[in-house]
SEFI-249798 format. One line per field, with one value per residue (C-alpha): residue number from 1; residue in three letters; y, x, z. Coordinates in nm, 2 decimals, always signed. Example, Ala and Ser with C-alpha at 12.3 -4.5 7.8 and 13.67 -1.06 7.14 Angstrom:
! residues 2
pos = 1,2;
code = ALA,SER;
c2 = -0.45,-0.11;
c1 = +1.23,+1.37;
c3 = +0.78,+0.71;
END
This chain:
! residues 481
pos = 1,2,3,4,5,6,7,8,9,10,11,12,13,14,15,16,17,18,19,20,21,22,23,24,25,26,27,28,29,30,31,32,33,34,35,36,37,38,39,40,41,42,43,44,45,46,47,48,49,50,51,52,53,54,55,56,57,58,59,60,61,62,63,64,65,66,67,68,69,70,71,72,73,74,75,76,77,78,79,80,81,82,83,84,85,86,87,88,89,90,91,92,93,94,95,96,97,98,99,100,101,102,103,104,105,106,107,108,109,110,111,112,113,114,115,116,117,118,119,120,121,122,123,124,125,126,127,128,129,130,131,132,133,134,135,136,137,138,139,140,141,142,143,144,145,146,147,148,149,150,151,152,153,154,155,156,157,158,159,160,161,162,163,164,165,166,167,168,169,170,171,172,173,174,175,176,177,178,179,180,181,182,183,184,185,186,187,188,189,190,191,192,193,194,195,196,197,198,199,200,201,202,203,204,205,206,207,208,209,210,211,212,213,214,215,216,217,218,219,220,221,222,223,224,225,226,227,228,229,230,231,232,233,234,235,236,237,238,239,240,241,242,243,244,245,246,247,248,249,250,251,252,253,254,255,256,257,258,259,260,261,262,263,264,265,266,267,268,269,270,271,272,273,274,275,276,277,278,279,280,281,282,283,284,285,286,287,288,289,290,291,292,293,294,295,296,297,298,299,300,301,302,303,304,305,306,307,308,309,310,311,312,313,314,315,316,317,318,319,320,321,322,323,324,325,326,327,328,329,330,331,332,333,334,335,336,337,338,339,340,341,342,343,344,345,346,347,348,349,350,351,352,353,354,355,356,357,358,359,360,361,362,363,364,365,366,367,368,369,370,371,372,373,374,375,376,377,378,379,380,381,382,383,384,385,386,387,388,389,390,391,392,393,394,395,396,397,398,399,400,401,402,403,404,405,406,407,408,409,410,411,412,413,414,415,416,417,418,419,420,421,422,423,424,425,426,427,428,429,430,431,432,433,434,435,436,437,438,439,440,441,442,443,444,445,446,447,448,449,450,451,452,453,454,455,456,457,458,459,460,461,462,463,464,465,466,467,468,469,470,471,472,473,474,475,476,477,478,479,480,481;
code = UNK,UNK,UNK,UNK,UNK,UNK,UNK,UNK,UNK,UNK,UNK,UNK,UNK,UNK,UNK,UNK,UNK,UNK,UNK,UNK,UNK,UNK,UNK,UNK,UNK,UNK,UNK,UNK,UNK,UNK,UNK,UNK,UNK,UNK,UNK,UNK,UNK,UNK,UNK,UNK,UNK,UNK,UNK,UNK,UNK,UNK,UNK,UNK,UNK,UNK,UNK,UNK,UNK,UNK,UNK,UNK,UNK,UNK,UNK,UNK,UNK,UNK,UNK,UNK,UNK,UNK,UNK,UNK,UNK,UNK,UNK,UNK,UNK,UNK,UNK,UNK,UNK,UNK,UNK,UNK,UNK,UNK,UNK,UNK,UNK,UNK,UNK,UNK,UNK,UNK,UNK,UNK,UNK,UNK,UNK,UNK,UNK,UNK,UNK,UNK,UNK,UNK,UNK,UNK,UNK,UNK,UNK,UNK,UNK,UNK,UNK,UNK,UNK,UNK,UNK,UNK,UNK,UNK,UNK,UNK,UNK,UNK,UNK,UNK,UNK,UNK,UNK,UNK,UNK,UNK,UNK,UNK,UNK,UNK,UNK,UNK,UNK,UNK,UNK,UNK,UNK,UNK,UNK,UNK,UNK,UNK,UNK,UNK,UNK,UNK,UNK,UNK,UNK,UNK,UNK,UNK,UNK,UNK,UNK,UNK,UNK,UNK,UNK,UNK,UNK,UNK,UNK,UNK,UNK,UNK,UNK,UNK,UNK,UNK,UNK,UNK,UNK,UNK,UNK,UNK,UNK,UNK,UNK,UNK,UNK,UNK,UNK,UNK,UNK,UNK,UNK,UNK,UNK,UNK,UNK,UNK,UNK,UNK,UNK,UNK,UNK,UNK,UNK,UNK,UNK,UNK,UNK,UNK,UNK,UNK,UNK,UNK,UNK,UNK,UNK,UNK,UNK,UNK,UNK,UNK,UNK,UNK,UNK,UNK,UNK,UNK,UNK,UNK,UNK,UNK,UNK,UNK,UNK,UNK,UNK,UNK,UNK,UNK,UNK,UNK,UNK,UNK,UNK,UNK,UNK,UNK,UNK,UNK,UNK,UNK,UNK,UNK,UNK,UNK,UNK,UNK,UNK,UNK,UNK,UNK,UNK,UNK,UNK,UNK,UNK,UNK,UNK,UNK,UNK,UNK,UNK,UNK,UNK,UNK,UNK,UNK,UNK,UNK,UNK,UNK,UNK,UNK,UNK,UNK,UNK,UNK,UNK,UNK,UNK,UNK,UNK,UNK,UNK,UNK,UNK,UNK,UNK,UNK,UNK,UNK,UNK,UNK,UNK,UNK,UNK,UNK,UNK,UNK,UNK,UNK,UNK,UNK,UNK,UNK,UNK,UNK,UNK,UNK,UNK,UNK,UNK,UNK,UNK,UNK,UNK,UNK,UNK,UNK,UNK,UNK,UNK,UNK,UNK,UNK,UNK,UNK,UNK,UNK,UNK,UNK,UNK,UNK,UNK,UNK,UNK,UNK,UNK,UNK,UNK,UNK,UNK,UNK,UNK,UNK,UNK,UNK,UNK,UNK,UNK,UNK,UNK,UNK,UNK,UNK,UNK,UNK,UNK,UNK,UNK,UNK,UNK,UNK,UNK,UNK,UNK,UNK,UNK,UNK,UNK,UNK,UNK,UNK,UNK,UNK,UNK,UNK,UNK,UNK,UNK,UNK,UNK,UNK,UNK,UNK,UNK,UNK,UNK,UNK,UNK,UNK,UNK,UNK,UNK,UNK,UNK,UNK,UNK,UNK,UNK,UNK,UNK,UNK,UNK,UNK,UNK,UNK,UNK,UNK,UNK,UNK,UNK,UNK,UNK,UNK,UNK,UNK,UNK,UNK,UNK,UNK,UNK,UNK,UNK,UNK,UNK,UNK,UNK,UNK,UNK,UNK,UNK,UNK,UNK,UNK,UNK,UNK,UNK,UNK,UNK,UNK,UNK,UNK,UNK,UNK,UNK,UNK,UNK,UNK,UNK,UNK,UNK,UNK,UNK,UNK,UNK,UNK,UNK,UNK,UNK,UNK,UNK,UNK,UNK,UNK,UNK,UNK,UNK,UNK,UNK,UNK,UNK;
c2 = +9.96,+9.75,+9.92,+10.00,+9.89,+9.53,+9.63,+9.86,+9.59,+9.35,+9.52,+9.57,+9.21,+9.07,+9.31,+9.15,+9.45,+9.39,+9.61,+9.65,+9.58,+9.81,+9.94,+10.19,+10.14,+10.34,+10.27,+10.41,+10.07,+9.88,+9.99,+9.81,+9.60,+9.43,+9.44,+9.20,+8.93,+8.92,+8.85,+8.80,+8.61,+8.25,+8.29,+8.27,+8.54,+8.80,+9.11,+9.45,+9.77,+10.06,+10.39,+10.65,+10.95,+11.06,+10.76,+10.91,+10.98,+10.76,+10.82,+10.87,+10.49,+10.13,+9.85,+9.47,+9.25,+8.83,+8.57,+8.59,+8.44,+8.51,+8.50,+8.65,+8.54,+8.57,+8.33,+8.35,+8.56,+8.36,+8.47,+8.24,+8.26,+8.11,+8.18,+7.94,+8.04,+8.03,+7.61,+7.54,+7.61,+7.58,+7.81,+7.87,+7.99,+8.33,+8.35,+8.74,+8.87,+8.93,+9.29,+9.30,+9.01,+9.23,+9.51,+9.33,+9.18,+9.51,+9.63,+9.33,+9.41,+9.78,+9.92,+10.19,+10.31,+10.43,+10.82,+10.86,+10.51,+10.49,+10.46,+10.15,+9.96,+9.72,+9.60,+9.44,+9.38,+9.24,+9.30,+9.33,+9.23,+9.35,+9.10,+9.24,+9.53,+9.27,+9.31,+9.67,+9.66,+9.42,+9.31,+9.05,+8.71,+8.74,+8.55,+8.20,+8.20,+8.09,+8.16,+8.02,+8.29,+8.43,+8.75,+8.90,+8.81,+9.02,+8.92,+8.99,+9.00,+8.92,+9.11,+9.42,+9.67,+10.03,+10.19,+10.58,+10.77,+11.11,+11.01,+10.75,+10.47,+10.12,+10.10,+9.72,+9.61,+9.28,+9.35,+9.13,+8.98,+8.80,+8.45,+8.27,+8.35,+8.02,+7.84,+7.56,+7.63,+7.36,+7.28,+7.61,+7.81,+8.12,+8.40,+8.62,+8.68,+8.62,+8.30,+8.22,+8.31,+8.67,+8.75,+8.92,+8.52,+8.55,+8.78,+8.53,+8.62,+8.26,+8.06,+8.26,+8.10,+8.14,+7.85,+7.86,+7.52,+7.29,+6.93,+7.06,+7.13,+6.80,+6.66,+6.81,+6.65,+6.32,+6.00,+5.92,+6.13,+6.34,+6.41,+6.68,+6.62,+6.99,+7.11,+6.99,+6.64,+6.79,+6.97,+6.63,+6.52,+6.23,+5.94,+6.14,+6.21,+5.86,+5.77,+6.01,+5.91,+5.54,+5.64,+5.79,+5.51,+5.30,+5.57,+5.54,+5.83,+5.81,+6.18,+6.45,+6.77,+6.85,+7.17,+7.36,+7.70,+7.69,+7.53,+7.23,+7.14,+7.05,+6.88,+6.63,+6.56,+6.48,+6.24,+6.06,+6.07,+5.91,+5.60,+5.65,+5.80,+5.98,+6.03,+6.44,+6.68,+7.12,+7.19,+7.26,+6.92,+6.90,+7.10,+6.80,+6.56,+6.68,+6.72,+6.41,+6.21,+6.38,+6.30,+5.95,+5.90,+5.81,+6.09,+6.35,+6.75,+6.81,+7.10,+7.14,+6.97,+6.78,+7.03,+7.29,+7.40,+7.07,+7.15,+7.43,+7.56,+7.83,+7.92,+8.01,+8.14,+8.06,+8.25,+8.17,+8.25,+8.62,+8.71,+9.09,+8.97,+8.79,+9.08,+9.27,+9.03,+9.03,+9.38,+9.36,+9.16,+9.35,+9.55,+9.27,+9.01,+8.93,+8.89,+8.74,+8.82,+8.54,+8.66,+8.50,+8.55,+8.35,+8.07,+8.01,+8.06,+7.77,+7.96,+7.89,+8.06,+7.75,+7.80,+8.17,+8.17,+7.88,+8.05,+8.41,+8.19,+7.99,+8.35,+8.49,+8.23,+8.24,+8.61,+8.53,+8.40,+8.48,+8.47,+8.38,+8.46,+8.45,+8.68,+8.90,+9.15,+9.10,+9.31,+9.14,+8.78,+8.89,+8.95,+8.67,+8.48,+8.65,+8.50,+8.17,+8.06,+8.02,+7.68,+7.67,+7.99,+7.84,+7.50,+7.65,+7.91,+7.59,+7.36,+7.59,+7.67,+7.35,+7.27,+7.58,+7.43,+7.09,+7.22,+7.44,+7.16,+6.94,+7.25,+7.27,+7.44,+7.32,+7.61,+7.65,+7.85,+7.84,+8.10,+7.97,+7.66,+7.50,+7.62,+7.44,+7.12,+7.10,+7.17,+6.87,+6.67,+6.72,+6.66,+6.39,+6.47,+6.18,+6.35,+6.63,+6.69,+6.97,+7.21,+7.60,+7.86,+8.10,+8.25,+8.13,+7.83,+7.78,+7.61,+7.53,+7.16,+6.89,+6.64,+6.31,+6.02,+6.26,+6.19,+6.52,+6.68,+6.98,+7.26,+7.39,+7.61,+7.59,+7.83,+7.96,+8.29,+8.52,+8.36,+8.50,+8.89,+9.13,+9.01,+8.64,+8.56,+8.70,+8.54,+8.18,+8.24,+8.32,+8.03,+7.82,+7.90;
c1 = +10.21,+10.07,+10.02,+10.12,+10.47,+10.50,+10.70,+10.39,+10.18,+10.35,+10.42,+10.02,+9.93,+10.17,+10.02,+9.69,+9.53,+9.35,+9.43,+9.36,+9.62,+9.51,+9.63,+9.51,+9.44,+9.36,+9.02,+8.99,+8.95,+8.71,+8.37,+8.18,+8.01,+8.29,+8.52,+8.21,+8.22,+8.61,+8.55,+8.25,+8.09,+7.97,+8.08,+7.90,+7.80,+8.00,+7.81,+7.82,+7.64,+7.62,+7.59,+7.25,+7.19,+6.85,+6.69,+6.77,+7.12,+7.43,+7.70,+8.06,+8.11,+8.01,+8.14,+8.22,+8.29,+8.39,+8.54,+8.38,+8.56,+8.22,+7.88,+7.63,+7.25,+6.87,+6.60,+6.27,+6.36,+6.72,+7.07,+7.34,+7.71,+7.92,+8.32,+8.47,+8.32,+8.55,+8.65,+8.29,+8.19,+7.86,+7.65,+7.64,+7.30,+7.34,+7.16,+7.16,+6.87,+6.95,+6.99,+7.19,+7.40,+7.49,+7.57,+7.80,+7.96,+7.99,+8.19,+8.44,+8.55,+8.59,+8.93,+9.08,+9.11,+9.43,+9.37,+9.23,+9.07,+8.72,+8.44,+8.29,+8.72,+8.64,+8.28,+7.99,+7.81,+7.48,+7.09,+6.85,+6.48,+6.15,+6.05,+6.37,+6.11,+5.94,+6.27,+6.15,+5.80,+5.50,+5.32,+5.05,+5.16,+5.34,+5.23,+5.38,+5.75,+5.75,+6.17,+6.29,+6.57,+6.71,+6.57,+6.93,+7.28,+7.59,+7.94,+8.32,+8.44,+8.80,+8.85,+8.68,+8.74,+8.62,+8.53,+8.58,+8.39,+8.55,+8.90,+8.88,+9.01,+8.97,+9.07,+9.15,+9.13,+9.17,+9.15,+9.39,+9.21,+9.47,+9.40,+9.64,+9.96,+10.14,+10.35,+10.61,+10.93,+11.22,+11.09,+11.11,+10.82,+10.66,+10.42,+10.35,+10.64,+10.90,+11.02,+10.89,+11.21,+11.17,+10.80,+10.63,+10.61,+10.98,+10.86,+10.60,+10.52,+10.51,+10.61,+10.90,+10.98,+11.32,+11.35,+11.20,+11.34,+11.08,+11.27,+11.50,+11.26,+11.09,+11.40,+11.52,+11.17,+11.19,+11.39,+11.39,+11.50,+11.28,+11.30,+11.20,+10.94,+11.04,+10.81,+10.96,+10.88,+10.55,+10.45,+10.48,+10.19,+10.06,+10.30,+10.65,+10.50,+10.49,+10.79,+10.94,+10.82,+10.89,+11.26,+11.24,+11.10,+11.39,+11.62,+11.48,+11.32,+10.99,+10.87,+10.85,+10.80,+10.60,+10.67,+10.29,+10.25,+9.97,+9.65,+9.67,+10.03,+9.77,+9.56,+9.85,+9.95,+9.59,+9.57,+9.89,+9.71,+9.41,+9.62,+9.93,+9.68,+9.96,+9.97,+9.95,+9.95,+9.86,+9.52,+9.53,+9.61,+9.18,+9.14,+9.36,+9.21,+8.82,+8.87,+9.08,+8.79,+8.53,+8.76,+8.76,+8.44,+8.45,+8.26,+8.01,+8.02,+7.79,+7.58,+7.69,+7.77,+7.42,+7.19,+7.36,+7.08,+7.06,+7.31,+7.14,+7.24,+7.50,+7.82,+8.12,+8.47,+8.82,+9.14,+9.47,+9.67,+9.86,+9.89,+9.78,+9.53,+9.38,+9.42,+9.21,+8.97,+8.89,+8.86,+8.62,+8.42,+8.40,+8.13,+7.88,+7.98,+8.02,+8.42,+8.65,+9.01,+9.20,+9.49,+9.77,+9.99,+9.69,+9.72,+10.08,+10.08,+9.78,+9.53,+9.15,+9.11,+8.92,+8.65,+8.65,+8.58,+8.34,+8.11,+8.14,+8.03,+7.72,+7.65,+7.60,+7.59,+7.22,+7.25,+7.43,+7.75,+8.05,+8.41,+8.70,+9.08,+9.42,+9.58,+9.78,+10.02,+10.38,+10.51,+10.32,+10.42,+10.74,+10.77,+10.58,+10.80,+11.10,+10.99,+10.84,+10.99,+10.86,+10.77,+10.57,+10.40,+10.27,+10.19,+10.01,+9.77,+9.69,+9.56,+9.37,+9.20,+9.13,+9.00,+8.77,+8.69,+8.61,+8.39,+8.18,+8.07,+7.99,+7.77,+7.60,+7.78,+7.79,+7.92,+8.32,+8.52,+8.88,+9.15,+9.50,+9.71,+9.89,+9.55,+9.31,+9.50,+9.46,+9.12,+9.05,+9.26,+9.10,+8.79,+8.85,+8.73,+8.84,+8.69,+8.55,+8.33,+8.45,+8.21,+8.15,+8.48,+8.45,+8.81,+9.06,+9.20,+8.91,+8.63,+8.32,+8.35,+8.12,+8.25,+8.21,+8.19,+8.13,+7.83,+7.63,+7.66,+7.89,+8.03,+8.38,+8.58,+8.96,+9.21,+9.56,+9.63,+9.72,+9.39,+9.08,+8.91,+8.90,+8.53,+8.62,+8.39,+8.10,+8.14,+8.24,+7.91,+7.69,+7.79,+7.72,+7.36;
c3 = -9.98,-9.65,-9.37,-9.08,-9.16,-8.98,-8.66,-8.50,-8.65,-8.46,-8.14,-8.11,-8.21,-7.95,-7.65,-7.77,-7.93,-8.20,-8.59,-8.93,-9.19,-9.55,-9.83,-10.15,-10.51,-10.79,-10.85,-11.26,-11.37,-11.13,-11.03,-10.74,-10.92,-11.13,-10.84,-10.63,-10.98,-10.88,-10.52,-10.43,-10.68,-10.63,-10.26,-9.98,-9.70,-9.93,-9.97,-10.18,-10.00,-10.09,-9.95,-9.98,-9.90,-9.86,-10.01,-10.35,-10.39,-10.43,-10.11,-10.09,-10.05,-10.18,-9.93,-10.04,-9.77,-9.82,-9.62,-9.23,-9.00,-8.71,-8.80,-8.58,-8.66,-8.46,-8.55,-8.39,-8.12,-8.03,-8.13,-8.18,-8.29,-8.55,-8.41,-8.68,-8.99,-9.21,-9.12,-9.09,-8.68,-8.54,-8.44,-8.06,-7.85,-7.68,-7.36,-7.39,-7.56,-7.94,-7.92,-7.59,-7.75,-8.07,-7.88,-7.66,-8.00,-8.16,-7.79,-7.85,-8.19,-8.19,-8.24,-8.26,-8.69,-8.82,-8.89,-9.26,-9.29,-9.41,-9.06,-9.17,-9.23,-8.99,-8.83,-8.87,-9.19,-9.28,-9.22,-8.99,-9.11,-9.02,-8.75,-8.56,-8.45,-8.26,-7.97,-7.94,-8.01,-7.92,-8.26,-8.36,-8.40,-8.75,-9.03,-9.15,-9.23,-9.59,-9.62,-9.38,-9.33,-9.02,-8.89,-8.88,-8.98,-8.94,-9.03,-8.96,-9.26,-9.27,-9.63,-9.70,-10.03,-9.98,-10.31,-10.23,-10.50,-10.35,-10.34,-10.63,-10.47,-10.32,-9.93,-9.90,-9.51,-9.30,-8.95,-8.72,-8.40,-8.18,-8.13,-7.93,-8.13,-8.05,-8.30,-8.25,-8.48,-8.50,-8.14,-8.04,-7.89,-8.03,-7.86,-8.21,-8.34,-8.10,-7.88,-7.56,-7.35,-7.52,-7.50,-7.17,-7.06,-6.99,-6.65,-6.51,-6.21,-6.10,-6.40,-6.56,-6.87,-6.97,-7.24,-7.59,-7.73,-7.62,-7.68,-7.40,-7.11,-7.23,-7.16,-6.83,-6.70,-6.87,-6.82,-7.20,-7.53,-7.66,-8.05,-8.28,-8.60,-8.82,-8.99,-9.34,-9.23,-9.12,-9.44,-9.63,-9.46,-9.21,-9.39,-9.35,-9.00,-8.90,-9.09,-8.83,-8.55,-8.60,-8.66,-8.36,-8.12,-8.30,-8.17,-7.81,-7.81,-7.62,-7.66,-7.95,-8.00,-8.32,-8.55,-8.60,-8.77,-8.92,-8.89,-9.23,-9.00,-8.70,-8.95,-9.06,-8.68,-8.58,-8.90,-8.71,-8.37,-8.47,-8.50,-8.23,-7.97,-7.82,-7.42,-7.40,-7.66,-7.71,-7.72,-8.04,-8.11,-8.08,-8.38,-8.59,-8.42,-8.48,-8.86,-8.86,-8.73,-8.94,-9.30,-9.19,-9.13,-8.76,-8.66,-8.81,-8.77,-8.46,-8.43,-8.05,-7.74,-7.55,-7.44,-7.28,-7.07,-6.93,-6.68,-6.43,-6.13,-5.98,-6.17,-6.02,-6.16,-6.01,-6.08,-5.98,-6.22,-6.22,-6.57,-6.71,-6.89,-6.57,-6.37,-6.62,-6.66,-6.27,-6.27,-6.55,-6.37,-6.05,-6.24,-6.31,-6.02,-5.66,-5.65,-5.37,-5.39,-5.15,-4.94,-5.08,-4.69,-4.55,-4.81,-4.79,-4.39,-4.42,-4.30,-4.36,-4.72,-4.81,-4.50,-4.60,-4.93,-4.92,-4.66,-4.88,-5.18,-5.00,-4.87,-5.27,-5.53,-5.47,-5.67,-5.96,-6.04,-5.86,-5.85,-5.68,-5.69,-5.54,-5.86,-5.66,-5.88,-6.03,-5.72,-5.43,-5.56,-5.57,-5.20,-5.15,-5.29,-5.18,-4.84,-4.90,-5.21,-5.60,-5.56,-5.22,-5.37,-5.69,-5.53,-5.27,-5.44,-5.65,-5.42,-5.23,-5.52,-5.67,-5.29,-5.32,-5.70,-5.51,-5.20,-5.45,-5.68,-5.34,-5.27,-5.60,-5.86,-6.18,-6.43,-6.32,-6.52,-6.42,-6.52,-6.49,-6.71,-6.34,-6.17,-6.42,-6.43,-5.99,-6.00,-6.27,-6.11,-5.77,-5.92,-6.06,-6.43,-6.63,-7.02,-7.13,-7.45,-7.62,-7.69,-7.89,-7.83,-7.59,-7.72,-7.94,-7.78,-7.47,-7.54,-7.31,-7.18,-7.10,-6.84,-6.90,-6.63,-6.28,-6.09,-6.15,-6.51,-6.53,-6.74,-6.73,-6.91,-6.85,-6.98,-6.97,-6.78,-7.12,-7.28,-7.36,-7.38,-7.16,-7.05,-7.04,-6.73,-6.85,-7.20,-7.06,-6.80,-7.11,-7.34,-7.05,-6.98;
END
């Protein structure tokens, strides 16, 4: 039996909380090392530990772990992530040094363990070598490096089998790390496991949304029809795609909404896009598009974006969006930044927010990197808007931010990180960003950026409010330097 049953498991994965999903076997039949030839064997980063006690005597448990999806690794002194392991990735440089970079990694996947499951379920698994002394210790020079191999790799295994010589039996665990739990269903919205209109989104504090089915917002904000691609059409592949798509243009149709719940469905769409170059699509329309273009030969898998330390100078972060996971990411980084909270009475009333917060910035960007917001709670926006109106509200907060986005590049920044979907979207556009090079993932569904065509190179990283950890700032700062 799987568990816990799928209700909890559900109820935690949709409030963002990462678990582990296990279940016990009898383990008369299987030892370790016949259980590894079945998974392991032939594959690659899969390992089988085992436990001693004392240097001489066998522990309680042997671990086999297979199938990373992150890949943590320090070569000559530099760490560097891998956050897409399991479709390939690239590897990532870390600013922090390697051991304050694997502790901070070790802090973002804990979770809490069911009672009675094994300590080592879910974790990190791997090695550190000799020369990782030399972050603790000051050594001679070493001697050549005839390997070749990292000085330390450590893993996320997403399947792990516990052999429990006590109990005698196999623990089998996959722990469950939210990514961004979006899927489009005969044109309907899903967050996890539920449609839009019923997830926490329904309560918005500035965007409620109320409608799941996608083709008819489209369509209340569109002067043609707008069609639906299901996903049996999509499962067929690219060709039934753009047989679809061409009955729809005959039909007069001059949107659609595409079915995507998985990740080979955003594979087939980005196949059709190559070719159709469609006007606007979800960001995870890039994913399709990238291996799309790498299939056909029109482009090659890139270690990176250009030189991310080519682009120096302050780094600041904007928030205007007033999501809990926002709010709890500002108050996160109130412990390792300068932060500004806007008054959102002032910004409606058209006060001079923008003045303010520019001199406050000039007066500490010089220290670090700092941040900005106007995220006000669920119950101050709602007497805020209880006076001015939703719209002015939301219209407002975002163009005084995207004018605080555009007076802090003109004074030097050129790190912005920008929490908020309607608040990213103002700042670009009053920037004037006309592309972006798509760089390593900073969370599921927010990756650093690379602007193309402004006059000063520049780094962003642009996501919606629910998005991201609880130390997003910090982690979009770091991939950034």
């Amino acid at each position: 039996m799987i568990q816990p049953d799928f209700d909890s498991f559900a109820r935690a994965y949709e409030a963002g909380r990462p678990g582990a999903l296990y279940t016990r076997l009898v383990a008369d039949l299987e030892t370790p090392v016949s259980a590894f030839l079945k998974l392991g064997e032939g594959r690659e980063n899969a390992f089988l530990l085992e436990s001693v006690q004392g240097g001489e005597t066998r522990g309680r448990y042997s671990i086999i772990t297979r199938q990373p999806d992150l890949i943590w690794r320090c070569r000559n002194g530099a760490a560097e992530i891998n956050r897409a392991a399991m479709s390939g990735g690239v590897y990532a440089p870390v600013a922090d040094k390697p051991l304050d970079s694997l502790r901070n990694l070790v802090a973002e996947i804990r979770m809490e363990l069911p009672a009675g499951l094994p300590p080592m379920a879910v974790g990190l698994f791997g090695y550190l070598g000799y020369d990782m002394v030399r972050q603790i210790e000051r050594l001679p020079n070493p001697p050549p490096d005839t390997l070749g191999l990292p000085d330390a790799i450590m893993t996320r295994p997403t399947i792990t089998a516990i052999f429990d010589s006590v109990k005698d039996e196999i623990v089998l665990v996959t722990p469950a790390f939210p990514g961004t739990g979006r899927t489009v269903y005969q044109g309907h919205l899903f967050v996890g496991s539920v449609p839009l209109n019923e997830s926490p989104l329904k309560d918005h504090p500035l965007n409620p949304m109320h409608d799941a089915n996608l083709v008819r917002v489209l369509a209340r904000q569109s002067r043609s029809k707008v069609g639906l691609v299901d996903l049996a059409t999509v499962t067929e592949g690219a060709e039934a795609i753009r047989a679809r798509l061409v009955g729809l243009v005959a039909a007069e149709a001059g949107a659609a909404i595409v079915d995507a719940v998985a990740d080979s469905a955003l594979e087939g769409i980005g196949q059709v896009a190559l070719d159709a170059r469609p006007a606007v699509g979800a960001s995870g329309m890039g994913l399709g598009l990238a291996r799309s273009l790498v299939a056909s030969g029109r482009a090659g898998k890139a270690s990176t974006i250009a030189d991310p330390a080519a682009v120096g100078g302050p780094a600041a972060c904007l928030a205007g969006s007033c999501s809990e996971a926002t709010l709890a990411q500002i108050a996160q980084a109130e412990q390792s930044m300068s932060v500004l909270r806007l008054d959102p009475e002032a910004i409606v009333a058209g006060g001079s927010e923008v003045a303010r917060a520019l001199d406050w910035a000039r007066g500490h960007l010089a220290r670090g990197p700092v941040l900005i917001a106007s995220s006000a709670t669920p119950d101050q926006v709602a007497a805020l808007q209880s006076r001015h109106g939703r719209k002015a509200i939301g219209h407002a907060i975002e163009q005084t931010i995207a004018a605080i986005g555009a007076a802090l590049v003109e004074a030097g920044v050129r790190r912005l990180v920008v929490a908020g979907g309607e608040t990213s979207g103002a700042v670009v556009d009053r920037l004037g960003v006309p592309a972006f090079l798509v760089g390593p993932e900073i969370a599921p569904g927010v990756p650093v950026l690379r602007a193309v065509g402004t006059r000063d190179a520049m780094m962003m990283a642009l996501k919606s409010g629910n998005f991201g950890g609880p130390d997003f700032f910090n982690d979009a700062i770091r991939l950034m330097s």
